[in-house]
BALOBA-186732 format. One record per residue (C-alpha): chain; residue in three letters; x, y, z. Coordinates in Angstrom, 2 decimals. Each point is the difference from the previous one (the first is absolute). Layout:
REM residues N
+-------+-----+---------+---------+---------+
! chain ! res !       x !       y !       z !
+-------+-----+---------+---------+---------+
!     A ! ALA !       X !       Y !       Z !
...
+-------+-----+---------+---------+---------+
END
This chain:
REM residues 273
+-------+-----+---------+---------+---------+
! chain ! res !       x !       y !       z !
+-------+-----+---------+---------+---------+
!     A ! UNK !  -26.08 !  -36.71 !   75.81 !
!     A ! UNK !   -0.89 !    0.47 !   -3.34 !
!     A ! UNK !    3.06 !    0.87 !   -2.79 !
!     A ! UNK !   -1.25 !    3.41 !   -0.80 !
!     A ! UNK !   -0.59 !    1.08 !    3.32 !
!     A ! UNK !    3.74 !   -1.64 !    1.18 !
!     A ! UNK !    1.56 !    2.08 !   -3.01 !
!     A ! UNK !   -1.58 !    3.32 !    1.35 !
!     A ! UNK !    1.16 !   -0.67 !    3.82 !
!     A ! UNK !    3.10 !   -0.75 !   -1.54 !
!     A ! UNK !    0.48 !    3.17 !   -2.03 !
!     A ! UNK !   -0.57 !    2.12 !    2.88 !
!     A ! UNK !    3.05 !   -2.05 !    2.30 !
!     A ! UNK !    1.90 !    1.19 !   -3.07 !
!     A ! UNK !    0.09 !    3.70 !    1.10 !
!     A ! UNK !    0.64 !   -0.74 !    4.07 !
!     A ! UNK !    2.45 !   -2.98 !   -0.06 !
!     A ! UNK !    4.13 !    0.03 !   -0.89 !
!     A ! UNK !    0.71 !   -3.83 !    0.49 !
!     A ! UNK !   -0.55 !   -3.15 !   -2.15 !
!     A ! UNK !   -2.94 !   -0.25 !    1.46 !
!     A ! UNK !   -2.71 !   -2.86 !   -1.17 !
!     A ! UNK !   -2.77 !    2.27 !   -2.20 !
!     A ! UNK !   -2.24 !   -3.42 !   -1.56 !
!     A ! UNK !    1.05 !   -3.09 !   -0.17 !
!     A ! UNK !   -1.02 !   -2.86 !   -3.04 !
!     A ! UNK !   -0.78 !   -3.82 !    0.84 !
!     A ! UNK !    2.86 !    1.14 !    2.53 !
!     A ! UNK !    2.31 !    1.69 !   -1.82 !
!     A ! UNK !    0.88 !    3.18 !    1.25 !
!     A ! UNK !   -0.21 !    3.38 !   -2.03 !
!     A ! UNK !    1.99 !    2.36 !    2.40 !
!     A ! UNK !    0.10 !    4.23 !   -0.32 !
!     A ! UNK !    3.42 !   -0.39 !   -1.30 !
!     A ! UNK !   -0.67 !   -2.49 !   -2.30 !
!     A ! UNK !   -2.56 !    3.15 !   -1.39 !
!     A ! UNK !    3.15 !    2.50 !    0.69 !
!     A ! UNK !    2.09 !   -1.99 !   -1.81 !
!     A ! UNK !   -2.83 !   -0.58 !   -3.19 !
!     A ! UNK !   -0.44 !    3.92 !   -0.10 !
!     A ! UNK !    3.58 !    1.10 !   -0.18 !
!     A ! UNK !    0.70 !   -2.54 !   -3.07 !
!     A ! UNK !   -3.13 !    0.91 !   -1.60 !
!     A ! UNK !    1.17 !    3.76 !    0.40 !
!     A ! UNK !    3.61 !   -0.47 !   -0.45 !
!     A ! UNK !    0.51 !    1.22 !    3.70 !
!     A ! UNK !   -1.99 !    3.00 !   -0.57 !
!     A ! UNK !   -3.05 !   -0.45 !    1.70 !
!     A ! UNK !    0.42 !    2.47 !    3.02 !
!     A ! UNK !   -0.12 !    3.03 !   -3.45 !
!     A ! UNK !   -3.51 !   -1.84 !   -0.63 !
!     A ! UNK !   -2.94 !    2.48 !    1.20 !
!     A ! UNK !   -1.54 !   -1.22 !    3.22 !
!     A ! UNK !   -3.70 !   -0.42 !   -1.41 !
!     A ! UNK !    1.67 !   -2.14 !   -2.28 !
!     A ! UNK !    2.14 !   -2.26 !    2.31 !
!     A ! UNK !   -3.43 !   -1.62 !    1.60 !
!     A ! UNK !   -1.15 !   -1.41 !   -3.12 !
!     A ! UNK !    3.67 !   -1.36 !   -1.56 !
!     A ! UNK !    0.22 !   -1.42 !    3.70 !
!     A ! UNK !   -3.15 !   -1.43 !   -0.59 !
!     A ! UNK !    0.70 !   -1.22 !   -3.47 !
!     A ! UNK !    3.19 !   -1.95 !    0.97 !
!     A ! UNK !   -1.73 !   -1.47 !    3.21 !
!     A ! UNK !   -2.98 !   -1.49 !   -2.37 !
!     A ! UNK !    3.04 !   -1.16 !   -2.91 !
!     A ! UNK !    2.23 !   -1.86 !    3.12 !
!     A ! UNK !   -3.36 !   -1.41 !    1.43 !
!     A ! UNK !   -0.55 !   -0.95 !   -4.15 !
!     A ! UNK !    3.10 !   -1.83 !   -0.28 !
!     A ! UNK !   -0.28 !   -2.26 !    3.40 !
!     A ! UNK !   -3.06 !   -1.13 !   -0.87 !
!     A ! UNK !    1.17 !   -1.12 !   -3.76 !
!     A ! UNK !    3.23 !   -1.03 !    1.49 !
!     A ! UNK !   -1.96 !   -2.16 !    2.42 !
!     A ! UNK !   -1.82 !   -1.86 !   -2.15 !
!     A ! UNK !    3.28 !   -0.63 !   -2.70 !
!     A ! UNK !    1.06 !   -1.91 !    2.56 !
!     A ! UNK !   -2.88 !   -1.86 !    1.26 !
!     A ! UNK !   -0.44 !   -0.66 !   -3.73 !
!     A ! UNK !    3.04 !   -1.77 !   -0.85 !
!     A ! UNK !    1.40 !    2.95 !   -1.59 !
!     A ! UNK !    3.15 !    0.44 !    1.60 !
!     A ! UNK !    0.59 !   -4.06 !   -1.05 !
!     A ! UNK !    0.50 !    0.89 !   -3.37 !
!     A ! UNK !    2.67 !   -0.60 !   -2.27 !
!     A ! UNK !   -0.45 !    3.38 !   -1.56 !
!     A ! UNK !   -0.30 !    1.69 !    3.71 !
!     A ! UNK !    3.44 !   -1.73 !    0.95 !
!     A ! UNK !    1.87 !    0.27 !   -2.77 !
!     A ! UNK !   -1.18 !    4.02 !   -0.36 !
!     A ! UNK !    1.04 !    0.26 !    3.97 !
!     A ! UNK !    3.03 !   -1.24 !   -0.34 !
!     A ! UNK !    1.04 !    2.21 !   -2.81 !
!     A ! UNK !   -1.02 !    3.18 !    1.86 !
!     A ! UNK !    1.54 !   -1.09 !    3.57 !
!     A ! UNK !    3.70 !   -0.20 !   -2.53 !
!     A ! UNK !   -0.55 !    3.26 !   -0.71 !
!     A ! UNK !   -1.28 !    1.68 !    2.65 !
!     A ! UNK !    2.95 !   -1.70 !    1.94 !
!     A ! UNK !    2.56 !    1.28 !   -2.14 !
!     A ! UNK !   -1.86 !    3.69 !    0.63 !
!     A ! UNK !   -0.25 !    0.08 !    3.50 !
!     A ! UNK !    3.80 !   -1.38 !    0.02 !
!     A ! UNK !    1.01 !    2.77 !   -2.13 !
!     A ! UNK !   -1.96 !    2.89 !    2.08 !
!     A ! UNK !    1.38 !   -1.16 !    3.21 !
!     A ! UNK !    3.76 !   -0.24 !   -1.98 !
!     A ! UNK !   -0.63 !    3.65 !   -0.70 !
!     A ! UNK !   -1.42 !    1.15 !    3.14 !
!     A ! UNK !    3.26 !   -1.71 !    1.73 !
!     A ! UNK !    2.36 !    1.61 !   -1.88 !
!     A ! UNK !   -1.89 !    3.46 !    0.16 !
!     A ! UNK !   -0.11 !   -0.49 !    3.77 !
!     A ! UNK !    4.05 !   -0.01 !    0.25 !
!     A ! UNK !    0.18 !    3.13 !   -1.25 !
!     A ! UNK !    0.99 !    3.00 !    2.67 !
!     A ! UNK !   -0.86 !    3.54 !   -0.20 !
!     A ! UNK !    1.72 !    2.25 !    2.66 !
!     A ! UNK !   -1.71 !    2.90 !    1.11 !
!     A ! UNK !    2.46 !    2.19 !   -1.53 !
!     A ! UNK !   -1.29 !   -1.21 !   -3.21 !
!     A ! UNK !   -3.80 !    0.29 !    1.06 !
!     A ! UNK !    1.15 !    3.93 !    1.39 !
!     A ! UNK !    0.79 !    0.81 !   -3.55 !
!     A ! UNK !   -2.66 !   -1.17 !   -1.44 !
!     A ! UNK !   -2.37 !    1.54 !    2.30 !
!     A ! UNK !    1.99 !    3.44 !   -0.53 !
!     A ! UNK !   -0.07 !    0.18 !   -3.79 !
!     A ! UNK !   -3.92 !   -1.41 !    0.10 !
!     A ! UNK !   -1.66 !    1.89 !    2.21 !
!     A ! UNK !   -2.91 !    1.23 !   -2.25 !
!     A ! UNK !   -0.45 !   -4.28 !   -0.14 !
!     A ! UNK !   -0.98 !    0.12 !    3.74 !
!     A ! UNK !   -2.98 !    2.56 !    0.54 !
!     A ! UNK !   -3.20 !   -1.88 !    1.52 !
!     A ! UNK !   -3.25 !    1.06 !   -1.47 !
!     A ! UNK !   -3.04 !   -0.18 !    1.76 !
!     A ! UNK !   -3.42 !    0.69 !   -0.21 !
!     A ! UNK !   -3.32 !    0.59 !    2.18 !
!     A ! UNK !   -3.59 !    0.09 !   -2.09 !
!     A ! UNK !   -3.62 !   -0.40 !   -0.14 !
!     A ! UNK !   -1.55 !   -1.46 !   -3.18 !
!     A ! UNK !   -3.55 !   -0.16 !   -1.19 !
!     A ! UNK !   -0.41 !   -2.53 !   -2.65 !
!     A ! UNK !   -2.72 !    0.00 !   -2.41 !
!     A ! UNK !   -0.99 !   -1.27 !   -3.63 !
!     A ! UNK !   -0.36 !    2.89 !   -2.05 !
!     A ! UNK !    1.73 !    3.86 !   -0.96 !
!     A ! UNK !   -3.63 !    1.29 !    0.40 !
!     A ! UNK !   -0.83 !   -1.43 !    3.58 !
!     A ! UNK !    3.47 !    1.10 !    0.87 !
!     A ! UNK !   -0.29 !    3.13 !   -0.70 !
!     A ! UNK !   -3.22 !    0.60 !    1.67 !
!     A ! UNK !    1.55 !   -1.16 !    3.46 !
!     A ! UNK !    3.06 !    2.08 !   -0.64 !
!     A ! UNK !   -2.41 !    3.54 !    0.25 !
!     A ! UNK !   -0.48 !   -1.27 !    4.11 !
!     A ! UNK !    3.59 !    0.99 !    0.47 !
!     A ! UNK !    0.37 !    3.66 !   -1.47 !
!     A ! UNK !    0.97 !    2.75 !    2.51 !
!     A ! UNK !    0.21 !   -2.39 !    3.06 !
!     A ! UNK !    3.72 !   -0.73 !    1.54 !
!     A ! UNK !    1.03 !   -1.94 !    3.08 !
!     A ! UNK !   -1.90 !   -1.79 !    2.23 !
!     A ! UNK !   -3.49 !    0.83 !   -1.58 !
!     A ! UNK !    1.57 !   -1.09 !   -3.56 !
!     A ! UNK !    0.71 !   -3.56 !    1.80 !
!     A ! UNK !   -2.63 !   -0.07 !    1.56 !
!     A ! UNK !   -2.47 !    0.17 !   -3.09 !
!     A ! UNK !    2.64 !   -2.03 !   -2.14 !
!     A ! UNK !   -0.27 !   -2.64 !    2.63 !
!     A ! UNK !   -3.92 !    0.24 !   -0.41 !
!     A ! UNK !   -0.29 !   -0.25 !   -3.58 !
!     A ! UNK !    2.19 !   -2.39 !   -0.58 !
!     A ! UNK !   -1.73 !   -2.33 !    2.46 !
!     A ! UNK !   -3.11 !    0.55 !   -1.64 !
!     A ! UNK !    1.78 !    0.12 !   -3.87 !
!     A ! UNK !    2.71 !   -2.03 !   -0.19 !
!     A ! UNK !   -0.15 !   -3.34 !   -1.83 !
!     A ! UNK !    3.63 !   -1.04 !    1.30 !
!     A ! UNK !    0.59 !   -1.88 !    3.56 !
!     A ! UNK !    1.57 !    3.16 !    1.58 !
!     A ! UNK !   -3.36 !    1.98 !   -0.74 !
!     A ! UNK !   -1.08 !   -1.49 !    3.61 !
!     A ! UNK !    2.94 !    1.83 !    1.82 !
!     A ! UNK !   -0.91 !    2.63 !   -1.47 !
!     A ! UNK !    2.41 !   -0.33 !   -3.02 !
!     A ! UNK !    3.20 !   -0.10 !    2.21 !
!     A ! UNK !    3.00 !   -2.18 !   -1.74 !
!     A ! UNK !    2.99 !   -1.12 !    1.82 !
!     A ! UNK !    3.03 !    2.24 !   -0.39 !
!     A ! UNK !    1.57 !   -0.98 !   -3.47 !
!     A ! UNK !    2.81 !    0.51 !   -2.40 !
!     A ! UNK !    0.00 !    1.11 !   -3.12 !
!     A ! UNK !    0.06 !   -3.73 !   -1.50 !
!     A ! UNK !   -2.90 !   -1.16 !    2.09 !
!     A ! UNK !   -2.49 !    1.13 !   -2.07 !
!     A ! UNK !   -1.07 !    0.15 !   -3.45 !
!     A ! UNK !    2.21 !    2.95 !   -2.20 !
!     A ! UNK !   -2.83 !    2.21 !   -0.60 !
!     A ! UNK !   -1.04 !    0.45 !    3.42 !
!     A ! UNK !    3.71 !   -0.21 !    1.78 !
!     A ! UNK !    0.78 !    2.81 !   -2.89 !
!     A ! UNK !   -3.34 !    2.17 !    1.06 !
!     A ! UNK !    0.62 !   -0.41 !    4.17 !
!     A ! UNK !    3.93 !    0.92 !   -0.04 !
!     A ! UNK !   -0.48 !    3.16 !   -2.22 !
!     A ! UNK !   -2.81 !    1.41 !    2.17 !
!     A ! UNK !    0.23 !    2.03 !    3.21 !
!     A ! UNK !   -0.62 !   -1.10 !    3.44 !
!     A ! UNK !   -3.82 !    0.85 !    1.16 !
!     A ! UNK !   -1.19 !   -0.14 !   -3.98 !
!     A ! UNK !   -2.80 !   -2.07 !   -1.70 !
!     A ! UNK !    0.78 !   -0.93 !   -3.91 !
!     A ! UNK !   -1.99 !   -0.34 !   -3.01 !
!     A ! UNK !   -1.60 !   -2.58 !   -1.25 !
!     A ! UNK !    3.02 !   -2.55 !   -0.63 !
!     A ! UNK !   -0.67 !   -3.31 !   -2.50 !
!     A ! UNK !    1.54 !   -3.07 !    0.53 !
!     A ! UNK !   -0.59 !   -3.81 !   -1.13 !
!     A ! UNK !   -2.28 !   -0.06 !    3.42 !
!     A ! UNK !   -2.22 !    3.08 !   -0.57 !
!     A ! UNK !    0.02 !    3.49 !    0.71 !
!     A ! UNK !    2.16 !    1.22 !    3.53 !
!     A ! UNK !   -0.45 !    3.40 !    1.74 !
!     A ! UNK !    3.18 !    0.02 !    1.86 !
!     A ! UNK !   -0.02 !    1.82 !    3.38 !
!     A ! UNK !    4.24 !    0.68 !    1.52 !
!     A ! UNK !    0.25 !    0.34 !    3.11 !
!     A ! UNK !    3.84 !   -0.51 !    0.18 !
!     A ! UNK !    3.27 !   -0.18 !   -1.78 !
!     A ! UNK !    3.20 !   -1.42 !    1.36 !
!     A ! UNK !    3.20 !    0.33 !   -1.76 !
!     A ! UNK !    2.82 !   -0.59 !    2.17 !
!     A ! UNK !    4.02 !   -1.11 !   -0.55 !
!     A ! UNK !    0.84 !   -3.38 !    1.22 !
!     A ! UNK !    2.57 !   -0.34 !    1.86 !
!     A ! UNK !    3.26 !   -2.07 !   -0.69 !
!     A ! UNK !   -0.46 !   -2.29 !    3.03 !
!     A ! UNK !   -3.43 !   -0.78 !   -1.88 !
!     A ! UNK !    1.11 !   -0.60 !   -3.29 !
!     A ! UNK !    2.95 !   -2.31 !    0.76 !
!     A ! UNK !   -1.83 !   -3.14 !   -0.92 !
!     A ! UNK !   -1.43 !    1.20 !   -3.40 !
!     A ! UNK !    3.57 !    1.11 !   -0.46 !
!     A ! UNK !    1.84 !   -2.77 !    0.57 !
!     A ! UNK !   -2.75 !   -2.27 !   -1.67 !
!     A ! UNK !    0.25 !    2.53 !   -3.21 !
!     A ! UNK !    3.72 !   -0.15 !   -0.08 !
!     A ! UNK !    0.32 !   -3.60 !    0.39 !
!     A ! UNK !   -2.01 !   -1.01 !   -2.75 !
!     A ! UNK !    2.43 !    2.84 !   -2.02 !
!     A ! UNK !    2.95 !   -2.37 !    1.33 !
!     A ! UNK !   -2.10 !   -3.16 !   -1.07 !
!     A ! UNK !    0.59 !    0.65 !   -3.82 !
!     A ! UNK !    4.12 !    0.07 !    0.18 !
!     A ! UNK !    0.00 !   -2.32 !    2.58 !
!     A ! UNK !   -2.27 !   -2.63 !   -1.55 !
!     A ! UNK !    1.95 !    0.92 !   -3.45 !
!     A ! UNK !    3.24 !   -1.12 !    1.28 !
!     A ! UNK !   -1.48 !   -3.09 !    1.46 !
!     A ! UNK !   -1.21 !   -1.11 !   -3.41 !
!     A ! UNK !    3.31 !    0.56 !   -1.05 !
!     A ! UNK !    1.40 !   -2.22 !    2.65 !
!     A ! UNK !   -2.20 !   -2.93 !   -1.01 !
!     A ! UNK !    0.48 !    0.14 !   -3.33 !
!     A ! UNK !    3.48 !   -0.64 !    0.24 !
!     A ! UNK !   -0.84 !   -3.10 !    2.18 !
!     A ! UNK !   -2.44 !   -1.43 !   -2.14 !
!     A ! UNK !    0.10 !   -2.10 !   -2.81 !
!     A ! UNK !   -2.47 !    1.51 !   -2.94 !
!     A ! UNK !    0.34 !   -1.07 !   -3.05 !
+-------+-----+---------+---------+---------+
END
């Protein structure tokens, strides 16, 4: 199978598969869907869910083509003699000391942060004091996705005076027919999302607008969106559901004392001069 043609088929596993699952593999190597997970959330400093779903194709793409890059150079470094080198060992060495003495010090961290105990009492208290902290915001839309204000506003004229099914209907239609992003061919239906899922200007424009409305014209760094809401969730979580963010949150509040006094302790036992 050609390279190109293996990168596509692999791109669309992406969106159906959830294990480290074998995507293209180089001279043997394997290049696995988490290895791409893995790429995307450094790349995005664990952000990439917020990224806008016509987007997340192409950066998937993009990191596929860079890991499939980087086997093939690695590859031939070391059918070339590179890894043989003075330079290569000597440069190895020096970052395996220091990434040892990082991972040694995360894991040091992580143990002492893991012997610290929250009781529920604690967790209640929080919870009771916090509560505006624990509201789950939701969102149902259609978008339609084009280049410019002008084309935008032409489509948006389709959608005066209709409501309900007819206004979905027709949304669903144009958007089909209009829409430059990859939702366009479900009609411009997105997954439910949260305000962080998507880019400010839209999340600001869908979770100020009423249920069963079309926006204007709304710009963003991906074009021009004519917003359709169809629903708006916001609902209290409940205690039982925020336990784990609670005790996770006061934990790391713990960490800083905690890890404070341990510095203290090993000062006195060391010897710095």
């Amino acid at each position: 199978m050609k390279t190109v043609t293996k990168l596509v088929t692999s791109l669309a596993l992406l969106s159906t598969i959830s294990v480290a699952q074998t995507l293209v593999t180089v001279n043997g190597t394997s290049i696995t869907q988490q290895d791409v997970e893995r790429e995307l959330m450094t790349a995005t400093q664990g952000r990439f869910n917020q990224v806008p779903a016509e987007k997340q194709v192409e950066f998937r793409k993009q990191v596929l083509e860079q890991l499939v890059a980087k086997e093939l150079v690695y590859d031939d470094a070391e059918k070339t003699g590179v890894l043989e080198l003075e330079d290569f060992k000597n440069k190895y060495e020096e970052v395996s000391k220091r990434i040892k003495k990082e991972i040694a010090i995360q894991l040091w961290q992580k143990r002492e942060v893991d012997k610290i105990a929250i009781s529920n009492a604690e967790m209640k208290e929080y919870y009771d004091n916090n509560k505006e902290e624990f509201h789950s915001k939701t969102a149902d839309a259609r978008h339609i996705l084009v280049e410019t204000e002008a084309e935008a506003k032409v489509i948006a004229k389709n959608f005066k005076g209709l409501s309900g099914e007819v206004l979905i209907d027709k949304f669903a239609e144009l958007a089909k027919e209009k829409s430059i992003g990859p939702s366009g061919m479900e009609g411009g239906k997105l997954p439910t999302f949260s305000p962080r899922e998507m880019v400010p200007e839209f999340s600001e424009k869908a979770f100020s607008m009423k249920p069963g409305t079309v926006s204007e014209p709304v710009k963003t760094q991906f074009g021009y969106h004519i917003i359709l809401l169809e629903a708006k969730n916001d609902k209290q979580v409940k205690f039982t559901e925020a336990k784990a963010t609670i005790n996770n949150r006061l934990r790391l509040d713990k960490a800083k004392s905690v890890m404070l006094a341990k510095m203290k302790e090993l000062e006195k036992k060391a010897t710095i001069k």
